[in-house]
TORRO-266032 format. One record per atom (N, C-alpha, C): x, y negated, z negated; atom name; residue number from 0. Coordinates in pm, 1 decimal. Layout:
// residues N
+----------+----------+----------+----+-----+
!        X !        Y !        Z ! at !   i !
+----------+----------+----------+----+-----+
!        X !        Y !        Z ! CA ! NUM !
...
+----------+----------+----------+----+-----+
END
This chain:
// residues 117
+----------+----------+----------+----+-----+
!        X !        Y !        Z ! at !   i !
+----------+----------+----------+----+-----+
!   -591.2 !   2327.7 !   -634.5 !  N !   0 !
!   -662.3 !   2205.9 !   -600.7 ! CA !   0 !
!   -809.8 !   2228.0 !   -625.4 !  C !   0 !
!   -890.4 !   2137.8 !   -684.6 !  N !   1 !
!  -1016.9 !   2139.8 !   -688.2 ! CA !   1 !
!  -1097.8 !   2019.8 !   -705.6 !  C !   1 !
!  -1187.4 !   1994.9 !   -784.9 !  N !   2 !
!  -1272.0 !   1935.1 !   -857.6 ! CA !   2 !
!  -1291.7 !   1923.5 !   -983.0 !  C !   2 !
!  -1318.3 !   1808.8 !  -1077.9 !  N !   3 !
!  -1305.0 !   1864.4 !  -1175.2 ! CA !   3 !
!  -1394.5 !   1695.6 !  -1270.3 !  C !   3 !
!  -1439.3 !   1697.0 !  -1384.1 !  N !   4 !
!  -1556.8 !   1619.0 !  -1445.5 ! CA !   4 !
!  -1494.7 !   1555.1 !  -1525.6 !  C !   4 !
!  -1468.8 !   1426.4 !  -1610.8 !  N !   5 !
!  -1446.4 !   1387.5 !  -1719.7 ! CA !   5 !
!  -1624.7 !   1343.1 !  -1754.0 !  C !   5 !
!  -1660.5 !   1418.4 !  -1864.5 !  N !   6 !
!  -1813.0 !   1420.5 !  -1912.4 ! CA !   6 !
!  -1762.7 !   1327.3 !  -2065.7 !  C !   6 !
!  -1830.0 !   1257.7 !  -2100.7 !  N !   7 !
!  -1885.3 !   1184.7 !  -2184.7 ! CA !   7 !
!  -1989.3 !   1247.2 !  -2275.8 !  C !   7 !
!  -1959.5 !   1326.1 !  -2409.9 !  N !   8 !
!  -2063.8 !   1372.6 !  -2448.7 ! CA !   8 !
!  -2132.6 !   1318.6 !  -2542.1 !  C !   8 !
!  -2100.0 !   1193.1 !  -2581.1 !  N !   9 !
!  -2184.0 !   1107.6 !  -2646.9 ! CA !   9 !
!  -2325.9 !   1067.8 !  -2516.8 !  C !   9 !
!  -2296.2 !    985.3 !  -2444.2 !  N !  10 !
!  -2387.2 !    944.8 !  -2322.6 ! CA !  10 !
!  -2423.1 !   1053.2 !  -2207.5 !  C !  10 !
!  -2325.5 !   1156.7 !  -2206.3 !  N !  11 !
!  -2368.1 !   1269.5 !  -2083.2 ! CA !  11 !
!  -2347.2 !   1178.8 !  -1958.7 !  C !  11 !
!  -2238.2 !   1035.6 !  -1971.9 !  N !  12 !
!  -2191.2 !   1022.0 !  -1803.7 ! CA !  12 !
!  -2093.7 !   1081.0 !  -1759.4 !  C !  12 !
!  -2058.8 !   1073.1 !  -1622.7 !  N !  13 !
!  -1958.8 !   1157.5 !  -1594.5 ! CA !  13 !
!  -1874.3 !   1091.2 !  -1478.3 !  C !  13 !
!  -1733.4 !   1140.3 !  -1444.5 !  N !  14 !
!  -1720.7 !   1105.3 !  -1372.5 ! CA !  14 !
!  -1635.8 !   1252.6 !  -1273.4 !  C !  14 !
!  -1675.5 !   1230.3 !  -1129.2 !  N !  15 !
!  -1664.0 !   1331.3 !  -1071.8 ! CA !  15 !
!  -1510.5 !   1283.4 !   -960.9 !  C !  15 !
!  -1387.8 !   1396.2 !  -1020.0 !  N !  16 !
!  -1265.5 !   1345.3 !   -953.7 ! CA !  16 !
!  -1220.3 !   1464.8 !   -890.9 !  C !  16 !
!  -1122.8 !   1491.3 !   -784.4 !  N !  17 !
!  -1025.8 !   1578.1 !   -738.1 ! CA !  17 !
!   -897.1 !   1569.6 !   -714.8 !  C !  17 !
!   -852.9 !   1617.2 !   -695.1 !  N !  18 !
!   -707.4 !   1627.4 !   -659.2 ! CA !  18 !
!   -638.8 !   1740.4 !   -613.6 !  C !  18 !
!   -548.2 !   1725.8 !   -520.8 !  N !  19 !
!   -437.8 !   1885.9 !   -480.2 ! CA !  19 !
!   -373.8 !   1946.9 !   -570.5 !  C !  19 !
!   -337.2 !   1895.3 !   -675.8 !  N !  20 !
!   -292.4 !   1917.5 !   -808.6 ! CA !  20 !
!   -370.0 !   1932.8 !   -953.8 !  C !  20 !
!   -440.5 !   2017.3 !   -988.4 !  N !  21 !
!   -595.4 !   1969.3 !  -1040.0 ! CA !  21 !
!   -504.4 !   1953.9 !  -1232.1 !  C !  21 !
!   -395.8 !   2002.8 !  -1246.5 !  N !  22 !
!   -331.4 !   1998.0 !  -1361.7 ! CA !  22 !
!   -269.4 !   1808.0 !  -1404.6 !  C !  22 !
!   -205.8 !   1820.4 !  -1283.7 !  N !  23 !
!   -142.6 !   1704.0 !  -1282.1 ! CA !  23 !
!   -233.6 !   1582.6 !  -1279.1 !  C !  23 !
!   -288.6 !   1567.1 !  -1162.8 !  N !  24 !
!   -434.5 !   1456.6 !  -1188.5 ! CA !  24 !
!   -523.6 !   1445.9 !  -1319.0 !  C !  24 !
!   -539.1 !   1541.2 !  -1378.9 !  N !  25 !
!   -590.6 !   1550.4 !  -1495.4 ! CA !  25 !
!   -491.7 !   1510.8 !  -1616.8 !  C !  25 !
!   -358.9 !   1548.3 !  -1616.6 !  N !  26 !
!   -326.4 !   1468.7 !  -1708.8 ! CA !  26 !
!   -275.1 !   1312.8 !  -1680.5 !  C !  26 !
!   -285.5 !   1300.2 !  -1560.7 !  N !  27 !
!   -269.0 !   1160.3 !  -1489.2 ! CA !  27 !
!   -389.7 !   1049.6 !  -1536.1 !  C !  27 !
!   -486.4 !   1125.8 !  -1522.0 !  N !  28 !
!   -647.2 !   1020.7 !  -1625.8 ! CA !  28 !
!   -620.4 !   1025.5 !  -1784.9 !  C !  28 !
!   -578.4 !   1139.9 !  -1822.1 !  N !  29 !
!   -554.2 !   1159.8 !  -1990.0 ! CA !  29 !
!   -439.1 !   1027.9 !  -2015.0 !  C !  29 !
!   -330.4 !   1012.6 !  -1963.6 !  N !  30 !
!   -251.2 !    940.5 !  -1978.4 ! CA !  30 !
!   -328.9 !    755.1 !  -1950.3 !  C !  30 !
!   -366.6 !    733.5 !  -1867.1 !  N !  31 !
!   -427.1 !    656.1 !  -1836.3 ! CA !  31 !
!   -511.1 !    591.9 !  -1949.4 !  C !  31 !
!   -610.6 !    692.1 !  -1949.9 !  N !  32 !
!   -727.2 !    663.7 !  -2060.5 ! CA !  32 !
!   -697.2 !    616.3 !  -2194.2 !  C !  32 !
!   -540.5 !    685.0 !  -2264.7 !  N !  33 !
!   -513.5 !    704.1 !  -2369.6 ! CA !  33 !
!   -440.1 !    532.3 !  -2394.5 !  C !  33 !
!   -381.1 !    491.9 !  -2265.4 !  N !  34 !
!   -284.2 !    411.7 !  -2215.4 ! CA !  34 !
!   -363.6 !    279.4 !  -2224.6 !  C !  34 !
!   -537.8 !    304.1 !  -2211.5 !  N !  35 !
!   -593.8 !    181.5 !  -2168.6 ! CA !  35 !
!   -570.8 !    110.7 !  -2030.9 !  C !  35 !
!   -518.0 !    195.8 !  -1962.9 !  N !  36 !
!   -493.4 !     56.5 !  -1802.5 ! CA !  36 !
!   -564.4 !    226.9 !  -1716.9 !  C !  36 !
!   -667.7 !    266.0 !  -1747.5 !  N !  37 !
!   -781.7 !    361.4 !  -1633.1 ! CA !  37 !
!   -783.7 !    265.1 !  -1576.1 !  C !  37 !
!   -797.1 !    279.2 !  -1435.9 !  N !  38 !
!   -882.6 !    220.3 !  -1271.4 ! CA !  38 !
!  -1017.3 !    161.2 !  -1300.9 !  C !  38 !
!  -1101.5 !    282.3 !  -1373.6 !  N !  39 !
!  -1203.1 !    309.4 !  -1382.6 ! CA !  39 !
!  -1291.2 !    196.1 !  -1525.0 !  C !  39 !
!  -1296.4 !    101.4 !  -1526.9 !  N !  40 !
!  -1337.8 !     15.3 !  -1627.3 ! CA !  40 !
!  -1408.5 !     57.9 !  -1706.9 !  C !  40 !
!  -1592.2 !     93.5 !  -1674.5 !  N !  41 !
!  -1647.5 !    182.1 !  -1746.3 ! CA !  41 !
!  -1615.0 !    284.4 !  -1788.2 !  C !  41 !
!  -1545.2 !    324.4 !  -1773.2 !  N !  42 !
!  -1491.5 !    476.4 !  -1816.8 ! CA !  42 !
!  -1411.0 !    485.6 !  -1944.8 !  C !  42 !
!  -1290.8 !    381.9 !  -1919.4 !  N !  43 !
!  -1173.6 !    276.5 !  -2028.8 ! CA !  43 !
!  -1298.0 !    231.7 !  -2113.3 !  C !  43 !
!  -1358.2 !    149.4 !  -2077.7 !  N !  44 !
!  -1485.5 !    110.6 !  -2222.7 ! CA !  44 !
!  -1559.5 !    189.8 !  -2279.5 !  C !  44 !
!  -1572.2 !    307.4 !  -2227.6 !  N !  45 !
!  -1646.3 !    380.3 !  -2325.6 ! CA !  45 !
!  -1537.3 !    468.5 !  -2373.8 !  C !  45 !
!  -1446.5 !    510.9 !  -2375.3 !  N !  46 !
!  -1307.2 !    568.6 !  -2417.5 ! CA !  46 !
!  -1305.4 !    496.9 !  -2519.1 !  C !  46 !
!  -1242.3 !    385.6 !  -2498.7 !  N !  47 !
!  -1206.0 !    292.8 !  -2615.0 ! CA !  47 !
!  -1327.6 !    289.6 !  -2711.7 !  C !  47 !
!  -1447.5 !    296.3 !  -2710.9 !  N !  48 !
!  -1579.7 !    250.4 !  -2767.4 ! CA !  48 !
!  -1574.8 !    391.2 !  -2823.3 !  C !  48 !
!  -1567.0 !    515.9 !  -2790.0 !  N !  49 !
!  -1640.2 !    638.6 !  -2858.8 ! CA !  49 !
!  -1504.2 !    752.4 !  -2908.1 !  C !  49 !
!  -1377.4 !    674.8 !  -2849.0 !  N !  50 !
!  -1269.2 !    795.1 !  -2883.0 ! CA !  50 !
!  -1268.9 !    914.2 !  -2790.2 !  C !  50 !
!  -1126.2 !    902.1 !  -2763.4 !  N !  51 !
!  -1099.6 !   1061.2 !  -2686.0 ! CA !  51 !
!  -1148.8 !   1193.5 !  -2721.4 !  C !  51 !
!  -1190.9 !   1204.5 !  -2876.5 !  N !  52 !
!  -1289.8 !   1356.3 !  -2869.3 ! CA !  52 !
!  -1427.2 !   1344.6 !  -2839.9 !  C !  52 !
!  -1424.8 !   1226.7 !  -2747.7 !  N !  53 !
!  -1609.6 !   1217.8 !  -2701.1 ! CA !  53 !
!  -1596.2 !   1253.3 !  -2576.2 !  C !  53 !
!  -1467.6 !   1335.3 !  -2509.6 !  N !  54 !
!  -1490.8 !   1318.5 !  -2396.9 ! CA !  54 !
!  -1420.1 !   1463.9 !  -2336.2 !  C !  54 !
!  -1508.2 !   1527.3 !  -2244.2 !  N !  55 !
!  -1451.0 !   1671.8 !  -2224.5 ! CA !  55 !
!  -1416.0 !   1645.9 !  -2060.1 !  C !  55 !
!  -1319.3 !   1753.8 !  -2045.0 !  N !  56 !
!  -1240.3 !   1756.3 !  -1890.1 ! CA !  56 !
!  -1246.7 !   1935.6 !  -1843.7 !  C !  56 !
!  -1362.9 !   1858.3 !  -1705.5 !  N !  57 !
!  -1398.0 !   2014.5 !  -1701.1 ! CA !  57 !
!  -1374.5 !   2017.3 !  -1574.2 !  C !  57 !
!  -1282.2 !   2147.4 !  -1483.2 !  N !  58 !
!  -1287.8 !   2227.1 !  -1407.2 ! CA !  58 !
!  -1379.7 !   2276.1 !  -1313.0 !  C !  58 !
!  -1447.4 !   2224.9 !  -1221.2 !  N !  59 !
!  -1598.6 !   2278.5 !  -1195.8 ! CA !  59 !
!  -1595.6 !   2367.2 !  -1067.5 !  C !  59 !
!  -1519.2 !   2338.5 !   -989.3 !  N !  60 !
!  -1432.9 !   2477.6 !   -820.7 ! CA !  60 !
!  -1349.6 !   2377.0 !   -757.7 !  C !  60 !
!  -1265.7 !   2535.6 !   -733.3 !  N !  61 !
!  -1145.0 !   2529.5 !   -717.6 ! CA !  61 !
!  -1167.5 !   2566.8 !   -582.9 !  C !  61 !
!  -1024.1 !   2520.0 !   -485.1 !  N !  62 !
!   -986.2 !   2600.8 !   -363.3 ! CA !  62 !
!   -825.6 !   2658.4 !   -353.5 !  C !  62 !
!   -829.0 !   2772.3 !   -275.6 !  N !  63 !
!   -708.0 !   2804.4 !   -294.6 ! CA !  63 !
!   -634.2 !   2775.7 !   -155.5 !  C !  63 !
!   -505.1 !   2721.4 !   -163.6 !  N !  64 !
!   -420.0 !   2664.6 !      0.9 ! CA !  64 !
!   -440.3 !   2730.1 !     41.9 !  C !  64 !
!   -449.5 !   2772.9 !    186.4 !  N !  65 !
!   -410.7 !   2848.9 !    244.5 ! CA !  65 !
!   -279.2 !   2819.3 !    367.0 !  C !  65 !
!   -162.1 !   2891.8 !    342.4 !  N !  66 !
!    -56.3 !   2861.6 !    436.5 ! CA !  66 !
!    -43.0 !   2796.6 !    564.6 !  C !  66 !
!   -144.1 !   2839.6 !    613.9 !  N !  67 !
!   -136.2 !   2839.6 !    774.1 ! CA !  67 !
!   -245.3 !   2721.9 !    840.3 !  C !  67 !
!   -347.9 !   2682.9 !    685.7 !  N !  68 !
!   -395.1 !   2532.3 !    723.8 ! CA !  68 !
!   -375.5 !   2434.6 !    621.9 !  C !  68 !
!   -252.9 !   2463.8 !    551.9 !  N !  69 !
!   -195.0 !   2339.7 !    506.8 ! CA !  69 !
!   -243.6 !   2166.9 !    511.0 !  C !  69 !
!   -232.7 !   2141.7 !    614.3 !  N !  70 !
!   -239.5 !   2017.1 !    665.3 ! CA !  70 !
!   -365.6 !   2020.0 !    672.2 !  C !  70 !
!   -487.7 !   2065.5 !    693.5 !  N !  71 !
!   -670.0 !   2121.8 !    638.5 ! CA !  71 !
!   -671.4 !   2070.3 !    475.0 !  C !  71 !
!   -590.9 !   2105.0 !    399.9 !  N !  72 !
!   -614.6 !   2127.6 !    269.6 ! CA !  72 !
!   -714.7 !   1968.2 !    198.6 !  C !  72 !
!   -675.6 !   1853.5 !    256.1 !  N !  73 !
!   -727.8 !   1711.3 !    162.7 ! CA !  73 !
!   -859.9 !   1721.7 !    255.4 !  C !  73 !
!   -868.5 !   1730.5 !    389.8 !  N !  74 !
!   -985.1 !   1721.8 !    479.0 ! CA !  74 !
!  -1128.3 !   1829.2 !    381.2 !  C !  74 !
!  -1088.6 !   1974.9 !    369.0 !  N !  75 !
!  -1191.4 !   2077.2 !    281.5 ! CA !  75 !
!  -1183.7 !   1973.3 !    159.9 !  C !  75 !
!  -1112.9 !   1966.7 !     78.9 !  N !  76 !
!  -1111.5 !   1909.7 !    -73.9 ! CA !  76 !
!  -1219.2 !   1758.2 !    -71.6 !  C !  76 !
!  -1184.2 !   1690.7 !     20.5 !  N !  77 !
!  -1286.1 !   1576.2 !     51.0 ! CA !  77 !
!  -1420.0 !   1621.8 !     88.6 !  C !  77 !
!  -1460.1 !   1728.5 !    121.4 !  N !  78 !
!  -1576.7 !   1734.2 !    205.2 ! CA !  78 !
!  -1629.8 !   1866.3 !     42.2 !  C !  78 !
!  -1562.3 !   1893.0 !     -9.9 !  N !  79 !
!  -1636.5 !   1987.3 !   -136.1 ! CA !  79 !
!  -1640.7 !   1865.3 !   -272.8 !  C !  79 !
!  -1539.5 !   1789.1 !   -271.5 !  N !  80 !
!  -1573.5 !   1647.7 !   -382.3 ! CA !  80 !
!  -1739.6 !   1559.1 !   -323.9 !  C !  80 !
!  -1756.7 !   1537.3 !   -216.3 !  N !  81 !
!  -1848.2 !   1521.7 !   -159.1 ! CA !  81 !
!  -1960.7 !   1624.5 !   -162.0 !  C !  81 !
!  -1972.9 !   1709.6 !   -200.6 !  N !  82 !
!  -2079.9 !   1842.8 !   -230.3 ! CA !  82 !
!  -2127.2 !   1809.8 !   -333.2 !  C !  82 !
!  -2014.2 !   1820.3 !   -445.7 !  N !  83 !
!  -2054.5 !   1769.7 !   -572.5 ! CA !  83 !
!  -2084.4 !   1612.2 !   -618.2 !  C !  83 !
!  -2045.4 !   1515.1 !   -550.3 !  N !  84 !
!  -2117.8 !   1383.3 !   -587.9 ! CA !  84 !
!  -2266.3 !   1404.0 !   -565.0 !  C !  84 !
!  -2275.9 !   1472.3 !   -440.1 !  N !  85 !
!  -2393.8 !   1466.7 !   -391.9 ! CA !  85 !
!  -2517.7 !   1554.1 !   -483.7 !  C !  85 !
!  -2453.6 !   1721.7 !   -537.5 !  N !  86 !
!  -2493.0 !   1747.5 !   -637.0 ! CA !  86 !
!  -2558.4 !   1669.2 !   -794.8 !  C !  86 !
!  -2418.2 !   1659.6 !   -846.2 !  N !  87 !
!  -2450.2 !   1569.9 !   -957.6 ! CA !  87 !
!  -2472.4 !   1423.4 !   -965.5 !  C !  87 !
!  -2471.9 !   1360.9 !   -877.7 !  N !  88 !
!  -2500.5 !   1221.6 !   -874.2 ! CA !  88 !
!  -2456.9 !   1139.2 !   -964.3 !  C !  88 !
!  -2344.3 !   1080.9 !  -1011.4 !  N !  89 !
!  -2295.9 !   1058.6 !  -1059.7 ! CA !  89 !
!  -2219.7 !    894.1 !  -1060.7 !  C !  89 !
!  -2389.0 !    814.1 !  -1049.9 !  N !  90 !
!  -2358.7 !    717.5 !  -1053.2 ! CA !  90 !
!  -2481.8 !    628.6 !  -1089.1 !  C !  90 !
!  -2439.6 !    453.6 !  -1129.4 !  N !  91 !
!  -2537.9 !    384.8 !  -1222.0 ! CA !  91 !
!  -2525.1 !    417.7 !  -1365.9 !  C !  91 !
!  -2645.3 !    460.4 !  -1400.9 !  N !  92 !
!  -2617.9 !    507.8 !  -1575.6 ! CA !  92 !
!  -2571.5 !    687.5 !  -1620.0 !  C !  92 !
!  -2563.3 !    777.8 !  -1479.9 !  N !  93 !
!  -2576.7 !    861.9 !  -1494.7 ! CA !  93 !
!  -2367.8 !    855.5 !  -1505.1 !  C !  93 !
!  -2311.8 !    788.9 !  -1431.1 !  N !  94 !
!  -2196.8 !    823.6 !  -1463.4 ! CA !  94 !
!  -2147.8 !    730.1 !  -1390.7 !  C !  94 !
!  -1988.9 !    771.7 !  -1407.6 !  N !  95 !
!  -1908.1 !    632.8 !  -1340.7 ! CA !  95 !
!  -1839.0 !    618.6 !  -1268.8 !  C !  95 !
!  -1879.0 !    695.9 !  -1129.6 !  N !  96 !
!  -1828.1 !    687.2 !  -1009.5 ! CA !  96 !
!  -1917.7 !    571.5 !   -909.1 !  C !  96 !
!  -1861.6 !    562.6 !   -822.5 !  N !  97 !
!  -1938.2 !    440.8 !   -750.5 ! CA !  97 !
!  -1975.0 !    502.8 !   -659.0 !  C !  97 !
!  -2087.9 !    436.1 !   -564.7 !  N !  98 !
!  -2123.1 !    537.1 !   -450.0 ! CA !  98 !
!  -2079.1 !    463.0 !   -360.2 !  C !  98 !
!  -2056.1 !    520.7 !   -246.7 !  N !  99 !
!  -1947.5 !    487.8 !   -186.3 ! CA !  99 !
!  -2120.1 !    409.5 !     -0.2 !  C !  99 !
!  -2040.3 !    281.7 !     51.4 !  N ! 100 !
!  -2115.6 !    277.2 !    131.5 ! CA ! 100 !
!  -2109.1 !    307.6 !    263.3 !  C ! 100 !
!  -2263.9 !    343.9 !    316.3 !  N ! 101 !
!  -2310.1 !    418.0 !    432.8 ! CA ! 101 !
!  -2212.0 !    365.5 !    535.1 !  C ! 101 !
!  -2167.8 !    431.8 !    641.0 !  N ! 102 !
!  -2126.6 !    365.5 !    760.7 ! CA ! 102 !
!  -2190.1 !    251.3 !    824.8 !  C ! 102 !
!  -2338.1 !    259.1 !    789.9 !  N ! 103 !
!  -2439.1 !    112.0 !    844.8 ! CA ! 103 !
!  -2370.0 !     32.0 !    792.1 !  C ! 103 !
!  -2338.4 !      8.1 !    617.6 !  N ! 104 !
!  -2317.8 !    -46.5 !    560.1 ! CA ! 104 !
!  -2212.2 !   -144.6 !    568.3 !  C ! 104 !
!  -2096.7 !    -28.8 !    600.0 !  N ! 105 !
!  -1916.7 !    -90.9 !    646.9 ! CA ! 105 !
!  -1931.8 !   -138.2 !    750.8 !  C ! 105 !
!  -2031.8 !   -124.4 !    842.9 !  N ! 106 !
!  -2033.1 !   -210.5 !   1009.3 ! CA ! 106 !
!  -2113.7 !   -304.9 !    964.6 !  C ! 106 !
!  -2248.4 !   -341.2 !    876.6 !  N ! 107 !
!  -2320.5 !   -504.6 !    835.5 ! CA ! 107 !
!  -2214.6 !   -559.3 !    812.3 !  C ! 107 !
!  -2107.0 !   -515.9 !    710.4 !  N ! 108 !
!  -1975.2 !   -603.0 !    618.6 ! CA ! 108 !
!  -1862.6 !   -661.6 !    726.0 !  C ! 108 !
!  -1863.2 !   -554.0 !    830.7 !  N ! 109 !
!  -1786.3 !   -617.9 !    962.5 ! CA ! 109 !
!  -1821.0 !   -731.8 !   1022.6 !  C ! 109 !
!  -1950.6 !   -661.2 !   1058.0 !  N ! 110 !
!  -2027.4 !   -824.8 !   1165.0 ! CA ! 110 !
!  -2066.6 !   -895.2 !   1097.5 !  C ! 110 !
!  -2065.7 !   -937.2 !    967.7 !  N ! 111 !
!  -2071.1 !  -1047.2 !    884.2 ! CA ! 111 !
!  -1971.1 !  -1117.9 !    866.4 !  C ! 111 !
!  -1816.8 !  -1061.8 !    834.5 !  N ! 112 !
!  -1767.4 !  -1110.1 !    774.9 ! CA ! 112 !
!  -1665.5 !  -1167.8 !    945.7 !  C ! 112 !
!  -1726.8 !  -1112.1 !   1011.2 !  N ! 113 !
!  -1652.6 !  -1165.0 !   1199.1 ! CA ! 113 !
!  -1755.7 !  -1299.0 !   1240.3 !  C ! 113 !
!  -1913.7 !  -1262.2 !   1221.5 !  N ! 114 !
!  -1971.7 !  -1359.8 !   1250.3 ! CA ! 114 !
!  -1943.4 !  -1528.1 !   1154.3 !  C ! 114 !
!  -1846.1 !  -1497.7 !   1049.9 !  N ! 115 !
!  -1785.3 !  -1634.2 !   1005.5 ! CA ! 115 !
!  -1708.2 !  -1711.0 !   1037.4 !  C ! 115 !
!  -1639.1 !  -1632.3 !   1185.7 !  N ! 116 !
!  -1522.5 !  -1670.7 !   1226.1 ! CA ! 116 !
!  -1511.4 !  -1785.8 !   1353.5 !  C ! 116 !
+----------+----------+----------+----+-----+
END
């Protein structure tokens, strides 16, 4: 399980993904991408726009299970994918992950969308 980049080396965007399976998720976007139906819109448009050899799939850290905190394993993996957004920043023109909003943020969207009621 780790972390791992689909980089854009025409533009140098990126997008920063993980998974418990870092083989399988990765060919889970390859399939996707190749497929045209990515999640990820910007990502599918510049695929389609520059071709699959514009685009490298990189490995960046790994963690290894450990037996006995199993059920730990997505909690660490979330909180080291989160290291690295925060690292590479990887969003706007720099790449094509979204940033995700503040807790202020998800409670304005609450009492807004209650104060309509």
């Amino acid at each position: 399980m780790g972390v791992f980049l689909i980089r854009n080396i025409v533009n140098e965007r990126i997008l920063v993904e993980s998974g418990l399976n870092l083989s399988g998720i990765i060919n889970r976007h390859k399939f996707q991408l190749a497929s045209g139906i990515h999640p990820n819109t910007k990502l599918q448009q510049d695929w389609n726009e520059f071709g699959s050899d514009k685009f490298e799939f990189e490995i960046v850290d790994q963690l290894e299970a450990l037996p006995e905190k199993e059920t730990g394993c997505r909690a660490d993996l979330d909180s080291l994918t989160e290291l690295w957004l925060e690292k590479l920043k990887p969003f706007g023109e720099s790449g094509y992950n979204e940033r995700k909003a503040s807790k202020a943020e998800l409670l304005r969207r609450i009492a807004k969308k209650h104060s309509h009621d």
